[in-house]
C-alpha positions as CSV (number, residue, x, y, z in Angstrom):
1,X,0.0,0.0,0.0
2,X,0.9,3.5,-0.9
3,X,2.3,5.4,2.1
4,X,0.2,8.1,3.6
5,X,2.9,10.5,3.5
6,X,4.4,9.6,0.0
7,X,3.1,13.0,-1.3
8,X,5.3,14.8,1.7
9,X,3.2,18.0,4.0
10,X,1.6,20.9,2.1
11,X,4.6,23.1,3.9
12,X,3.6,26.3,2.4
13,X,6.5,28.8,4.4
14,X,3.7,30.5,6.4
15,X,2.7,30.1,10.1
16,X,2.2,26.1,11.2
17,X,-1.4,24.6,12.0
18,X,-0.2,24.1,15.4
19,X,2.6,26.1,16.9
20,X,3.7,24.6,20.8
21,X,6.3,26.5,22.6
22,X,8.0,26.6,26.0
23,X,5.3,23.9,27.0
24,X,5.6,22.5,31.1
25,X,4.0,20.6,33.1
26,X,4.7,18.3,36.3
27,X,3.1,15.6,38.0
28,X,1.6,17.3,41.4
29,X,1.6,20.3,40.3
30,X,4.8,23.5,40.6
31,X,7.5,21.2,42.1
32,X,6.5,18.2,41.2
33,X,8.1,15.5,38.6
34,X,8.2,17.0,35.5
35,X,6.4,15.6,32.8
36,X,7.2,18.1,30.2
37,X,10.0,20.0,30.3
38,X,9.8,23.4,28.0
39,X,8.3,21.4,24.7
40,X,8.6,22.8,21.5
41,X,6.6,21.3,18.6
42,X,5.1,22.1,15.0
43,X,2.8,20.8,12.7
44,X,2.7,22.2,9.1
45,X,-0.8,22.0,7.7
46,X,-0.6,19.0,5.4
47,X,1.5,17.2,7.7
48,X,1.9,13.9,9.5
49,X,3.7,14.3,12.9
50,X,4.5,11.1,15.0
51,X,5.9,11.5,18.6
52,X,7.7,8.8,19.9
53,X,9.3,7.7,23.6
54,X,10.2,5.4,25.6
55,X,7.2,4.7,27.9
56,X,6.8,8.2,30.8
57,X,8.7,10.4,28.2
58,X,5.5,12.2,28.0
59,X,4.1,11.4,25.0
60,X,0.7,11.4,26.3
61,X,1.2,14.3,28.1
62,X,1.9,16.3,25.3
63,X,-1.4,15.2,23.5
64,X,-3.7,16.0,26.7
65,X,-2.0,19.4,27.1
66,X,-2.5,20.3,23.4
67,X,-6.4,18.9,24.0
68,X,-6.6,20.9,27.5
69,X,-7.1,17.8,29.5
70,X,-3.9,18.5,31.7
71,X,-3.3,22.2,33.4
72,X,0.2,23.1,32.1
73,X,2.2,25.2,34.7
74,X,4.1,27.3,31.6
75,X,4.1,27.8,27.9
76,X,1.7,28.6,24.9
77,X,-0.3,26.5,22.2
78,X,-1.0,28.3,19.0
79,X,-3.5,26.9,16.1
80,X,-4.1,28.8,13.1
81,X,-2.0,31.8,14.5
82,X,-4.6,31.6,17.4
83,X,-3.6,31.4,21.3
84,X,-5.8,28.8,22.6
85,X,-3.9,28.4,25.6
86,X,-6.5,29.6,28.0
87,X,-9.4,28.2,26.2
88,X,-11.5,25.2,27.8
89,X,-11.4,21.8,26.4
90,X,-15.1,22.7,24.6
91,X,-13.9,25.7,23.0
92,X,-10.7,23.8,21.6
93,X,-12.7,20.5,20.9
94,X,-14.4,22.3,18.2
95,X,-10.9,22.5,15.9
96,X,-9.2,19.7,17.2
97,X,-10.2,16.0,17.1
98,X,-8.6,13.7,20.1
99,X,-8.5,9.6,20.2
100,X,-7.4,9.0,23.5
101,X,-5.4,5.8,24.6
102,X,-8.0,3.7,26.0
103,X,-11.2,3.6,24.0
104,X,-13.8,3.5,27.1
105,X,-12.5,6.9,28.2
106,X,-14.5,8.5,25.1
107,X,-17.8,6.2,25.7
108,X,-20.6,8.1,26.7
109,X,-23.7,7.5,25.2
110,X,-26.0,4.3,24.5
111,X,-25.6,3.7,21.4
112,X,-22.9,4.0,18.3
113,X,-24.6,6.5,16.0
114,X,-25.2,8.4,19.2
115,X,-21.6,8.3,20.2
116,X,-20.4,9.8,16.7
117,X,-22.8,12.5,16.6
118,X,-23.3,13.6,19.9
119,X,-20.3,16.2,20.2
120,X,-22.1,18.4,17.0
121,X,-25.1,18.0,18.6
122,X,-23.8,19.7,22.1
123,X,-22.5,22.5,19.8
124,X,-25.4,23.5,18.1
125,X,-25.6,21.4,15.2
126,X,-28.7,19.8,13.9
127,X,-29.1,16.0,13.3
128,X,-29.8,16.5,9.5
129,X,-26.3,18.5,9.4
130,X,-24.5,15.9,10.8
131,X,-26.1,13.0,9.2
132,X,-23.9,12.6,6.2
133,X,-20.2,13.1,7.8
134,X,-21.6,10.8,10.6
135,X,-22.8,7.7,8.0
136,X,-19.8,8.3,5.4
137,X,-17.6,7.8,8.4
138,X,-19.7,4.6,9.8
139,X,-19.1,2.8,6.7
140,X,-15.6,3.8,6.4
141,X,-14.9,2.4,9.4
142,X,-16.9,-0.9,8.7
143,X,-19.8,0.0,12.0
144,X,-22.8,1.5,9.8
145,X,-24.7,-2.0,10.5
146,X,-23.6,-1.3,14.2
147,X,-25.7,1.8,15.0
148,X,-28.1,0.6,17.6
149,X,-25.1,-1.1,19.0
150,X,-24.1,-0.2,23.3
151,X,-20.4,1.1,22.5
152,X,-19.3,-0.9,25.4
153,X,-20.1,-4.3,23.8
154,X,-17.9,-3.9,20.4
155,X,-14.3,-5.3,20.5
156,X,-11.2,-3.4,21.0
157,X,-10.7,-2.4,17.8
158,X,-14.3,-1.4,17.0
159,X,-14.1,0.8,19.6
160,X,-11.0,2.6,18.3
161,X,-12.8,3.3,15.1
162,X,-15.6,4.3,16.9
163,X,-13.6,7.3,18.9
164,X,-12.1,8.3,15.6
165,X,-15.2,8.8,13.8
166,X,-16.4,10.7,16.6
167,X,-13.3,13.1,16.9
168,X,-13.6,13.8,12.7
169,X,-17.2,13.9,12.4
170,X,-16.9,18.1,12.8
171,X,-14.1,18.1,10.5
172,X,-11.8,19.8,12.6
173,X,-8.2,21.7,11.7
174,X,-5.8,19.2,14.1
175,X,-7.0,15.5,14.6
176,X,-4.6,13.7,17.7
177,X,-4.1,10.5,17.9
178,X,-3.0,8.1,20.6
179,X,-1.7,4.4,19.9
180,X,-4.1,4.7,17.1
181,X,-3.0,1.3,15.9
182,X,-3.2,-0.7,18.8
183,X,-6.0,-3.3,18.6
184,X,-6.4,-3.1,14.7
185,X,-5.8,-5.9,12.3
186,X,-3.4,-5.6,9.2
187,X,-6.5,-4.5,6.7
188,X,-7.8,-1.8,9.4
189,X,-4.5,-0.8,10.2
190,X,-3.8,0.0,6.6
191,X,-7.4,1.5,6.1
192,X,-6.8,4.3,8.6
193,X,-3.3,5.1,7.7
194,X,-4.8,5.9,4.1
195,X,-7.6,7.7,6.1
196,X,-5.0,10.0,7.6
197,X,-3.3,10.4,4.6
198,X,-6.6,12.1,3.1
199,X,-6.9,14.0,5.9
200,X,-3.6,15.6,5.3
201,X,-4.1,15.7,1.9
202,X,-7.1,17.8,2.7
203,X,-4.7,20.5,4.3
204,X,-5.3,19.4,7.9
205,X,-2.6,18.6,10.5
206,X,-2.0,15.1,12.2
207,X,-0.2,14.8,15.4
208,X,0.1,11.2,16.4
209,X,1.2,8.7,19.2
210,X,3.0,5.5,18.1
211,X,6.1,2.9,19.3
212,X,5.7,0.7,16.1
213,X,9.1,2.3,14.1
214,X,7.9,0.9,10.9
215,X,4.4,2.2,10.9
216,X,6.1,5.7,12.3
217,X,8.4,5.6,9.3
218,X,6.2,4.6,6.4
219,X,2.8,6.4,7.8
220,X,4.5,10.2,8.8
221,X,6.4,12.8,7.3
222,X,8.1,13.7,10.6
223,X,9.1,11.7,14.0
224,X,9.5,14.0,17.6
225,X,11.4,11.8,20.0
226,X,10.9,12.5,23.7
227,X,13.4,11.8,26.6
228,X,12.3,13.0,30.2
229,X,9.5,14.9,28.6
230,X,12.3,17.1,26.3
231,X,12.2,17.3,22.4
232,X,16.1,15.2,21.8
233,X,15.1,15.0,17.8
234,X,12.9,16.2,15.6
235,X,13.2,15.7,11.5
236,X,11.9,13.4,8.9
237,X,10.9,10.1,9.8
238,X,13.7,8.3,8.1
239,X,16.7,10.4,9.9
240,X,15.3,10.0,13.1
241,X,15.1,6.5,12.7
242,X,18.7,6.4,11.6
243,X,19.6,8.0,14.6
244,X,17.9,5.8,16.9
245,X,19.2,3.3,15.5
246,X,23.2,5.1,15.7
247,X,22.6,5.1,19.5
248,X,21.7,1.6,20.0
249,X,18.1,2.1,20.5
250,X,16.8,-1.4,19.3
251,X,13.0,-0.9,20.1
252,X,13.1,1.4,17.5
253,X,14.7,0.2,15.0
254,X,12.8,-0.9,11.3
255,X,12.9,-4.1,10.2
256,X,12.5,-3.4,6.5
């Protein structure tokens, strides 16, 4: 299969999608352990961005401070040359789309179409207006014949698909993604990197989560590597690779 960053970001040599700078933030609070330690981070609109780390680098962390989810004690986040630092997670969730690690924590409702259209619905949309994006993505994601369906009673993997149809039902600038692969066979698996492909394609950024070093290197245009929650390389998914690789890092080395 094609990769989904073959056609390389739609890097333009204005302002980035998402601009992250001087970002902190410690377990406990001021004086606590730090989780992120004055992160710095772009993504171009067009582009596929994959942070890697070894695991309580802060990887997560990032993602949830981006979101709003976690207070950070210092620094800014920028999207679209706007400061949404001090925003509330509603106010962000409306321009950036978040698949969190464990698919329960994004269950809420009783049902699957429920679940996709809900967050619209809570800002102002109108069931007909939602319809379409909600059923294209359904079928995309093989769970259209699933709609009456409790979320809590699909499989791992159904549930993934079901949080990322619900996080890019509103179309939104900046879709996150944690361990987005995890749970998903081979023919999913190569289904949603082609997904996120289009959705760069279309402009938008992707910020992403992964440990697998070949999905990293074939699926994004750019790897972040976190040590200590610190940015210790950032470049095109092949060199970082290489450089892992240099220092002995076997976890992260490609097998192809």
């Amino acid at each position: 299969m094609r990769s989904p960053a073959a056609n390389g970001p739609l890097l333009g040599g204005g302002e980035p999608l998402l601009s992250v700078r001087g970002l902190k933030h410690s377990y406990g609070g001021r004086g606590g352990r730090p989780a992120l330690a004055g992160v710095d981070l772009d993504v171009g609109r067009g582009e596929i961005v994959g942070v890697m780390g070894d695991n309580g680098s802060g990887k997560t962390t990032l993602l949830r401070s981006i979101m709003g989810t976690v207070k950070t004690q210092a620094g800014r986040v920028m999207l679209g040359g706007d400061d949404v630092s001090a925003l509330p997670v509603s106010s962000r969730a409306s321009r950036i789309g978040m698949v969190f690690q464990n698919p329960n924590h994004q269950l809420f409702t009783d049902s699957v179409w429920r679940e996709v259209v809900v967050g619209p619905l809570a800002r102002g949309r109108s069931s007909q207006e939602c319809r379409p994006a909600a059923l294209s993505l359904l079928r995309r994601f093989g769970l259209a014949h699933m709609c009456d369906r409790h979320p809590l009673t699909l499989s791992f993997g159904e549930k993934r698909r079901l949080n990322l149809a619900a996080a890019m039902v509103s179309d939104p600038d900046l879709l996150m993604l944690d361990e987005p692969f995890a749970g998903q066979d081979l023919e999913r698996a190569e289904d949603l990197a082609g997904l996120l492909g289009e959705v760069a394609d279309a402009g938008k950024g992707v910020l992403l989560v992964g440990h697998d070093p070949d999905i990293m290197a074939w699926c994004c245009h750019r790897v972040v590597f976190l040590e200590a929650g610190r940015v210790v390389l950032d470049g095109p998914a092949s060199n970082v690779m290489a450089e892992l690789a240099g220092r002995g890092e076997r976890d992260y080395v490609c097998s192809v």
